[in-house]
N, CA, C and O of each residue as an XYZ file, in Angstrom:
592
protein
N     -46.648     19.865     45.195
C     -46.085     19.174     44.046
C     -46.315     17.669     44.200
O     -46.021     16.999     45.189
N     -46.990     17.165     42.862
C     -47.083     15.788     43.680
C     -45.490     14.712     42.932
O     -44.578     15.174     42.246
N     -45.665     13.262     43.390
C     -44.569     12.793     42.848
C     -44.244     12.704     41.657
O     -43.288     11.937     41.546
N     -44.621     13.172     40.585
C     -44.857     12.998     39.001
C     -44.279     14.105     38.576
O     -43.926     14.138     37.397
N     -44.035     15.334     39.487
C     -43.260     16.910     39.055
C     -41.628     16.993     39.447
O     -41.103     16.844     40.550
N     -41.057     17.265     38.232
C     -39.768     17.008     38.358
C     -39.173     17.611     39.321
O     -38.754     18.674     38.862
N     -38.827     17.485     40.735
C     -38.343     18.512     41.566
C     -36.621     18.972     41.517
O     -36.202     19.295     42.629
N     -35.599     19.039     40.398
C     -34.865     19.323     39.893
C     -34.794     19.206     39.062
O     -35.384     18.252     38.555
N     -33.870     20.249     38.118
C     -33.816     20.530     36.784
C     -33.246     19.282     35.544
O     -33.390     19.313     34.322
N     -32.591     18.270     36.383
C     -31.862     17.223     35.963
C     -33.001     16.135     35.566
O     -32.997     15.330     34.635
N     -34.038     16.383     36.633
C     -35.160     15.848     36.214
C     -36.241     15.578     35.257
O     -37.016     14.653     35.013
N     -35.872     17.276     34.615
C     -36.932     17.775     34.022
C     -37.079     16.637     32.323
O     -36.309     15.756     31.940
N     -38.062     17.033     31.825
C     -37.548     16.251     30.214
C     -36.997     17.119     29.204
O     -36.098     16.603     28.540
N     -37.319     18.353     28.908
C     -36.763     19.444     28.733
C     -35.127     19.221     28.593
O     -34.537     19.260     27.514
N     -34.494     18.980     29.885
C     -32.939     18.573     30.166
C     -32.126     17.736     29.790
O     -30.939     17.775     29.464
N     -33.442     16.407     29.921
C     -32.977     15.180     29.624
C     -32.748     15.216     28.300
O     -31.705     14.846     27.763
N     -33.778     15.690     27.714
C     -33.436     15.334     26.076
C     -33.082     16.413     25.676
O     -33.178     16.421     24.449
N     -32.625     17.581     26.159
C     -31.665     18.545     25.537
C     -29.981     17.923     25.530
O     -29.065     18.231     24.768
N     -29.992     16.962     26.659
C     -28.327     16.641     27.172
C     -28.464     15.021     26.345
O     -27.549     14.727     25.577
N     -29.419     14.195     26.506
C     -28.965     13.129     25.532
C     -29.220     13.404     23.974
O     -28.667     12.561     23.267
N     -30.035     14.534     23.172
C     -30.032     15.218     22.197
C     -28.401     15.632     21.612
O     -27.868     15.537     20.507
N     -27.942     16.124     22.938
C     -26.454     16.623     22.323
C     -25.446     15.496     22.236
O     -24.416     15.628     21.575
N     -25.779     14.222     22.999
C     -24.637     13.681     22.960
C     -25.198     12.587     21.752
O     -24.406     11.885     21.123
N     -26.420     12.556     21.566
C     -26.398     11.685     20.353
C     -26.291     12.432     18.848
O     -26.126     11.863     17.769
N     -26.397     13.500     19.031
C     -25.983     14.464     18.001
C     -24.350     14.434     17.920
O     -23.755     14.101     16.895
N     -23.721     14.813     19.093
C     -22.505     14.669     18.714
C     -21.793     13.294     18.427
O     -20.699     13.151     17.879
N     -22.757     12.160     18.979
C     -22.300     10.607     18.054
C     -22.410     10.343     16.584
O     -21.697      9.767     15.763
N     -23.652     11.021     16.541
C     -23.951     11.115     14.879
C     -22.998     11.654     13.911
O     -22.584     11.115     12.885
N     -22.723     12.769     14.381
C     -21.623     13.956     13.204
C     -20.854     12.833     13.265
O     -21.014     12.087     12.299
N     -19.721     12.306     14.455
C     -18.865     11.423     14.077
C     -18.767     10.367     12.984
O     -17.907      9.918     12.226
N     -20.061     10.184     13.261
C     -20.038      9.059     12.254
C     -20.017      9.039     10.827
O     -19.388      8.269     10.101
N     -21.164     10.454     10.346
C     -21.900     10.759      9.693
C     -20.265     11.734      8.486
O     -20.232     11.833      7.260
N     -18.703     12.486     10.018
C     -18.288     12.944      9.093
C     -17.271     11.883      7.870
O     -16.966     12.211      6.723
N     -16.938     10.644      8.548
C     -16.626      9.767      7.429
C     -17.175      9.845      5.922
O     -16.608      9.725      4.836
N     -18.324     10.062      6.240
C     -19.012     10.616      4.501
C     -18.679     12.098      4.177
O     -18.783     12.674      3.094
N     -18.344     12.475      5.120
C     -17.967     14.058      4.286
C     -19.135     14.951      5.026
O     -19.154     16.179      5.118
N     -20.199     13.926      5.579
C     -21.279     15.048      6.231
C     -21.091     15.573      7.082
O     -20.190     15.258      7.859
N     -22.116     16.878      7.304
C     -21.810     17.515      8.448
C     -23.683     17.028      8.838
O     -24.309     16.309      8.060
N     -24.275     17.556     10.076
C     -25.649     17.419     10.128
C     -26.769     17.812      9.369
O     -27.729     17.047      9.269
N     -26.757     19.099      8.730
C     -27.513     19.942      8.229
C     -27.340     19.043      7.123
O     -28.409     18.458      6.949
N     -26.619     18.735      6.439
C     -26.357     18.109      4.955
C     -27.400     17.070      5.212
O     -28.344     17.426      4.507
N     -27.716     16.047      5.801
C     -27.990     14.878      6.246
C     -29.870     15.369      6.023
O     -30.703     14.828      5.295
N     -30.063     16.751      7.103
C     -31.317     16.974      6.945
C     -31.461     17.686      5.669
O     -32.607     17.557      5.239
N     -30.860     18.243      5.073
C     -31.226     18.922      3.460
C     -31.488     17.518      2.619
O     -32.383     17.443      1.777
N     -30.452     16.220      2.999
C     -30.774     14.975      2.001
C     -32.501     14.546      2.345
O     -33.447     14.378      1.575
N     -32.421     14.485      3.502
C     -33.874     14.207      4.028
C     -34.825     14.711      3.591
O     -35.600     13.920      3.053
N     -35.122     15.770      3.592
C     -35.775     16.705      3.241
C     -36.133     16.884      1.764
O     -37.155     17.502      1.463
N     -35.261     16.324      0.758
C     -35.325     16.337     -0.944
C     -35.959     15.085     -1.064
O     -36.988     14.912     -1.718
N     -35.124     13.875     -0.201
C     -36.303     12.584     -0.247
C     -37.555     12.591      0.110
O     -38.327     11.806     -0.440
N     -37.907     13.281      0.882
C     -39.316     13.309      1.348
C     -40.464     13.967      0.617
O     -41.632     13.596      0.500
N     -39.611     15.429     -0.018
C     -40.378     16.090     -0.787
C     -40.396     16.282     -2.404
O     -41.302     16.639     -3.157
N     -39.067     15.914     -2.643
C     -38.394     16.060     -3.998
C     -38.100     17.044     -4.353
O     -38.007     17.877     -3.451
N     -37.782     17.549     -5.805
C     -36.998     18.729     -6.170
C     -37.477     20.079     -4.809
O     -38.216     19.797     -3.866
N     -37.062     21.024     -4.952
C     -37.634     22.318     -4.028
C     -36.271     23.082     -4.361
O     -35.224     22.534     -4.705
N     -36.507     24.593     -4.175
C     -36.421     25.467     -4.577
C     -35.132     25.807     -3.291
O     -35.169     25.225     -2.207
N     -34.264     26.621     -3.574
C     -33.094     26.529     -2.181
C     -33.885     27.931     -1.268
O     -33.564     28.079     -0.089
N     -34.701     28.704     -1.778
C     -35.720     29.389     -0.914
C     -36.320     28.695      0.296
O     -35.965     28.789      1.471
N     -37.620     27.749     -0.409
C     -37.979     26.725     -0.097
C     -37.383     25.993      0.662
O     -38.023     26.022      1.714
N     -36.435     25.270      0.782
C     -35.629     24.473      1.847
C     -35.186     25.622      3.124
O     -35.450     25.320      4.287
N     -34.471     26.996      2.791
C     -34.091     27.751      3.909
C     -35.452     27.639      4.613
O     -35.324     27.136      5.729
N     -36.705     27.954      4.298
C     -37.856     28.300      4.876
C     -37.777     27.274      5.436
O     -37.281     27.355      6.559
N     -38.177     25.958      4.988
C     -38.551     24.741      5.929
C     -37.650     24.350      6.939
O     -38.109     24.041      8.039
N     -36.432     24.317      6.731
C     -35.616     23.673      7.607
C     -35.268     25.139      8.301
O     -34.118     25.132      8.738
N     -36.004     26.473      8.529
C     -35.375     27.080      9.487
C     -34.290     28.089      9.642
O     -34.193     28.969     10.498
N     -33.721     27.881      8.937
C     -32.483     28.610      8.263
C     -32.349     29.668      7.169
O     -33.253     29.876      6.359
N     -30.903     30.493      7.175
C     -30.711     31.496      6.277
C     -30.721     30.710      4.980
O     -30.526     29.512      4.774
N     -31.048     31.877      4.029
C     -30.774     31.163      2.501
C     -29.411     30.673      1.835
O     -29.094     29.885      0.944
N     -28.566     31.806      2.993
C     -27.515     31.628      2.376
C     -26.818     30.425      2.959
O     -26.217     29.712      2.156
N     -26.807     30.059      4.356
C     -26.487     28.698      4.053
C     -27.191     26.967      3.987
O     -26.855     25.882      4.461
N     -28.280     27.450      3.151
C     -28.118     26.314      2.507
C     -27.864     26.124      0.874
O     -28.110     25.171      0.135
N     -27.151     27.683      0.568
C     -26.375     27.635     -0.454
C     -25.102     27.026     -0.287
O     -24.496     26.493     -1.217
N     -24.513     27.123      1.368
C     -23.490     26.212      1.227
C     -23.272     25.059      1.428
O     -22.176     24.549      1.198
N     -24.650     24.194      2.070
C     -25.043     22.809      1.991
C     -25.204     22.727      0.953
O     -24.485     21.970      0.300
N     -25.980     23.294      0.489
C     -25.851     22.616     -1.031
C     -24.724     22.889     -1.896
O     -24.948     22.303     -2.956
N     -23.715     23.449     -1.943
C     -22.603     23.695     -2.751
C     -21.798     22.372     -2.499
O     -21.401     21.682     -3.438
N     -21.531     21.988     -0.905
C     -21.049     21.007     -0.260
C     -21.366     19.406     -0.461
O     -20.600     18.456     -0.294
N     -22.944     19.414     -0.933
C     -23.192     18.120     -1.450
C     -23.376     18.174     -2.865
O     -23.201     17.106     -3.451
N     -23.676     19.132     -3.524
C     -23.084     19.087     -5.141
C     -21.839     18.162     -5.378
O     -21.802     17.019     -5.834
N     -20.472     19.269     -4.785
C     -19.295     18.515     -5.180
C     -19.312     16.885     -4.646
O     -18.702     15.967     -5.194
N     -20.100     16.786     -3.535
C     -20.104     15.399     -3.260
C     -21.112     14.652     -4.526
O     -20.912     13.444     -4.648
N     -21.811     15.056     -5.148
C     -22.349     14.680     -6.311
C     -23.880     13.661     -5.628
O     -24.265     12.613     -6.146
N     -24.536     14.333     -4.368
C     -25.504     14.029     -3.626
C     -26.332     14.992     -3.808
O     -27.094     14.977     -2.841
N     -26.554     15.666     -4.380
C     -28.108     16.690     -5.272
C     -26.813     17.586     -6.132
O     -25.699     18.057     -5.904
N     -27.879     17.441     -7.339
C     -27.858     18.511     -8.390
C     -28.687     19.807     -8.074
O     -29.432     19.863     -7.096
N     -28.501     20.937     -9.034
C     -29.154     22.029     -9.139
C     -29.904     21.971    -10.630
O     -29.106     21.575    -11.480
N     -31.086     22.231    -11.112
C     -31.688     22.445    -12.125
C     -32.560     23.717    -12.614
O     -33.644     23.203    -12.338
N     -32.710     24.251    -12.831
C     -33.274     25.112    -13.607
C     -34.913     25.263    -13.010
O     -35.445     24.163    -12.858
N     -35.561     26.147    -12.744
C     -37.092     25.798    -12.450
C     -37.523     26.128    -13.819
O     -37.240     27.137    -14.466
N     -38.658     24.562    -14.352
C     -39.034     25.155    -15.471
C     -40.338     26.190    -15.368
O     -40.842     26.726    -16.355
N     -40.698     26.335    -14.280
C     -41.781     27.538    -13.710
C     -40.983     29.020    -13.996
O     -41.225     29.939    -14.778
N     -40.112     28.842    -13.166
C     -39.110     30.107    -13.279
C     -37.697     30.143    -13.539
O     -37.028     29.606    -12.656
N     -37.146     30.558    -14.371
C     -35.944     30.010    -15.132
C     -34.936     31.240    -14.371
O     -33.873     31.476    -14.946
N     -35.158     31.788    -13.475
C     -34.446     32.689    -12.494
C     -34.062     31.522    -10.921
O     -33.044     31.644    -10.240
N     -35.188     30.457    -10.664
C     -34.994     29.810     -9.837
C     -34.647     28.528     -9.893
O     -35.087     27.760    -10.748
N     -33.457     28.054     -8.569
C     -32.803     26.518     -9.197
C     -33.591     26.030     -8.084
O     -34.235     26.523     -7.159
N     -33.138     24.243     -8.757
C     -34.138     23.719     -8.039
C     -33.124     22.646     -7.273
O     -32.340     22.000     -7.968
N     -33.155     22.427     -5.519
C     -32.502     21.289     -5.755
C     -33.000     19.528     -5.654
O     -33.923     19.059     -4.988
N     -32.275     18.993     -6.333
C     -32.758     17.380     -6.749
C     -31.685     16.129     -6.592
O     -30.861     15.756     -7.427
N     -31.943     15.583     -5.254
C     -31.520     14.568     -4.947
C     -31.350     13.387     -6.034
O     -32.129     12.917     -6.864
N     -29.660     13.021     -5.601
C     -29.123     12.035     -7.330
C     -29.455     10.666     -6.608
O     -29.871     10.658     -5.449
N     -29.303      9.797     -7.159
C     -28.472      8.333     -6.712
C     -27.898      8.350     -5.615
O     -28.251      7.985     -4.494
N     -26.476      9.048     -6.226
C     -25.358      9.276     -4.666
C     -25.876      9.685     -3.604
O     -25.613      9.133     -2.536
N     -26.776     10.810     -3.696
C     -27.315     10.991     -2.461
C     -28.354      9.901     -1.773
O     -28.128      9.508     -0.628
N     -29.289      9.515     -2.380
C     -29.998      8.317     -2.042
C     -28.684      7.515     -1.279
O     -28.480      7.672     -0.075
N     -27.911      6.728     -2.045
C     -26.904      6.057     -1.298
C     -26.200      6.565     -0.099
O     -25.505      5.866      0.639
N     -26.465      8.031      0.067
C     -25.327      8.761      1.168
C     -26.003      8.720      2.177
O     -25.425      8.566      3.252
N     -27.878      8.887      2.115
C     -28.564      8.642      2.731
C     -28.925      7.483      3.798
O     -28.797      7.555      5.020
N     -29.495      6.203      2.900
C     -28.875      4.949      3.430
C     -27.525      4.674      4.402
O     -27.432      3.965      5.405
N     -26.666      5.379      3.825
C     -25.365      5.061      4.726
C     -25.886      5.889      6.230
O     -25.668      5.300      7.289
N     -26.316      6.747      6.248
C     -26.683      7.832      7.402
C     -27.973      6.997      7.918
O     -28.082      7.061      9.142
N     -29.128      6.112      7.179
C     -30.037      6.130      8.155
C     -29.793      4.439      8.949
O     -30.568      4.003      9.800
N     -28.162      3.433      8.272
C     -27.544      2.854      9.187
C     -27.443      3.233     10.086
O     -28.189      2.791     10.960
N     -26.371      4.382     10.462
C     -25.903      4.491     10.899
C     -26.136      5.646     12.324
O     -25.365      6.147     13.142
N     -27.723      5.726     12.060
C     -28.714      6.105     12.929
C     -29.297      5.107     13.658
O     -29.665      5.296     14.818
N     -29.437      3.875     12.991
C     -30.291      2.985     13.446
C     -29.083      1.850     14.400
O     -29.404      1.083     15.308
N     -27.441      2.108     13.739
C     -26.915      1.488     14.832
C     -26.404      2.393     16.254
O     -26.129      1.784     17.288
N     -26.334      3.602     16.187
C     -26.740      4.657     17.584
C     -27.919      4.154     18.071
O     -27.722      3.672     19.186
N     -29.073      4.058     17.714
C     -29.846      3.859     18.467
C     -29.766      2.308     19.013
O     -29.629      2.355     20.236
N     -29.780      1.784     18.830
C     -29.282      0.477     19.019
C     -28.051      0.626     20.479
O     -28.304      0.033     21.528
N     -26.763      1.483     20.329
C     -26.099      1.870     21.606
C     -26.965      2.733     22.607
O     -26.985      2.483     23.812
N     -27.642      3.712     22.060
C     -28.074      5.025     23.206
C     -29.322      4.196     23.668
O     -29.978      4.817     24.504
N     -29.903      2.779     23.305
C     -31.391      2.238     23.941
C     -30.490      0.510     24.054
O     -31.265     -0.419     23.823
N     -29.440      0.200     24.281
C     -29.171     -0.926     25.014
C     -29.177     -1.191     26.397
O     -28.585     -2.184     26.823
N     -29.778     -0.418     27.153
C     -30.253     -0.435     28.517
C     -31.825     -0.433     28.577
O     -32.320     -0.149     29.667
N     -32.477     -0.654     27.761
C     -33.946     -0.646     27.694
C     -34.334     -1.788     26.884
O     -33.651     -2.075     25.902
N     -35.607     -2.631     27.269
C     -35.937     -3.995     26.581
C     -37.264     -3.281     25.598
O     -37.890     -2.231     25.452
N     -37.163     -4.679     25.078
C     -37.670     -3.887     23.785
C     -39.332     -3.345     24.166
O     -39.760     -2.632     23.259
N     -40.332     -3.545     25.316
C     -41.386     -2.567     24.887
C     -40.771     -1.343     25.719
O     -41.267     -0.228     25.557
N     -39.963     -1.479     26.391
C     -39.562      0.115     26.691
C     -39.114      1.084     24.937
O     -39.711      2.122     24.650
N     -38.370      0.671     24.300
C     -37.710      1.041     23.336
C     -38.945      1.067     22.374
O     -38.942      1.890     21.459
N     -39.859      0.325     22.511
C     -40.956      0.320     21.560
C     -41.832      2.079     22.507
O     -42.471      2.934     21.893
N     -41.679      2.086     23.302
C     -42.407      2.716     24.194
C     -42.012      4.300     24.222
O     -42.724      5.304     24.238
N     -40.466      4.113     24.224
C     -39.734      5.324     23.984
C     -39.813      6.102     22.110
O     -39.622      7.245     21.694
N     -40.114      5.038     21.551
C     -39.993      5.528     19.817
C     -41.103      5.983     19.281
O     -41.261      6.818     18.391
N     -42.447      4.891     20.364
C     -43.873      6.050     19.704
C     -43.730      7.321     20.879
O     -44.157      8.363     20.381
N     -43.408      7.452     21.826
C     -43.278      9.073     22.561
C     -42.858     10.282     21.706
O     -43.318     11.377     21.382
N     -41.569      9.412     21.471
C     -40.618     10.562     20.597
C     -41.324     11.165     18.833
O     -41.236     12.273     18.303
N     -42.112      9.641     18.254
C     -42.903     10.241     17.481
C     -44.285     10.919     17.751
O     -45.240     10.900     16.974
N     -44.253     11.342     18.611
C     -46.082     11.599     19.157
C     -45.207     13.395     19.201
O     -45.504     14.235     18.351
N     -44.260     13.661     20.217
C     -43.686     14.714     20.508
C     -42.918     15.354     18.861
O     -43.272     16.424     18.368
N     -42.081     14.634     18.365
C     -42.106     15.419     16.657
C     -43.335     15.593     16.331
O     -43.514     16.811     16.315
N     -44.354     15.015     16.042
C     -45.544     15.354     15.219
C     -46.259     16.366     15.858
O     -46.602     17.128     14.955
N     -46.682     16.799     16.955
C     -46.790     17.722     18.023
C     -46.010     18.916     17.537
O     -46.579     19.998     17.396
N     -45.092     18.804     17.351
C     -43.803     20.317     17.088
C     -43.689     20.519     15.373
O     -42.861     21.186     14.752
N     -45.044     19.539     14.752
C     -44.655     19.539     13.394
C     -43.179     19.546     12.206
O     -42.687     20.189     11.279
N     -42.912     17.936     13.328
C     -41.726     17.637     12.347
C     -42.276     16.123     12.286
O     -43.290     15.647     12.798
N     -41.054     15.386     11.316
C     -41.990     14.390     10.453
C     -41.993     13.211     11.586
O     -40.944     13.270     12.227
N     -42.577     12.495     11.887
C     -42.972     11.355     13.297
C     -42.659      9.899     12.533
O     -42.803      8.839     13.143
């Protein structure tokens, strides 16, 4: 093994970013539930900005998930009045969902409040480390085909 192979599991990257994954995940919800969000909500908003209207089929497929709940993300940011449902005018059996205003704005509030976590979870790193650490992390999403 030479010195470059993680010789414990604590080591590994796998670990590392499964265990700082969870704890910046669990910083996020905190923050994120002041708006009423939970996580998934946050990536369904994401996900309508990026792509626009889509089909609640469509979203279960992409993001991974049952259909049925992101019938209840989306029921959940309806009443928050952060996507509507519309009608497909393709298929008038299928709704579509479509990010409002509010959500745009709910958004913004969430990608603060991402950008001031990161700001705590990389205040021990100068900035080309942090520059160094942000193209990794986008090289590794785009790799696993998520957005970089």
């Amino acid at each position: 093994m030479d010195a470059a192979t993680p010789t414990s599991l604590a080591a590994t990257a796998s670990f590392r970013l499964g265990t700082i994954g969870t704890i910046a995940t669990n910083r996020f919800t905190e923050r994120i539930e002041v708006l009423g969000l939970k996580v998934k909500d946050v990536g369904l908003l994401r996900l309508l900005e990026d792509g626009g209207p889509a089909s609640q089929l469509e979203v279960a497929r992409i993001m991974g998930v049952a259909p049925s709940l992101v019938v209840t993300v989306a029921d959940r940011l309806e009443a928050l009045g952060a996507v509507r449902r519309l009608r497909d005018p393709g298929d008038r059996r299928r709704q579509q969902l479509v990010l409002t205003e509010a959500g745009r704005e709910l958004l913004e509030r969430c990608t603060t409040a991402a950008r001031e976590l990161d700001a705590e979870l990389t205040a021990g790193l100068d900035e080309p480390a942090r520059q160094a650490l942000n193209s990794a992390l986008g090289t590794l999403a785009a790799s696993l085909g998520l957005p970089s």
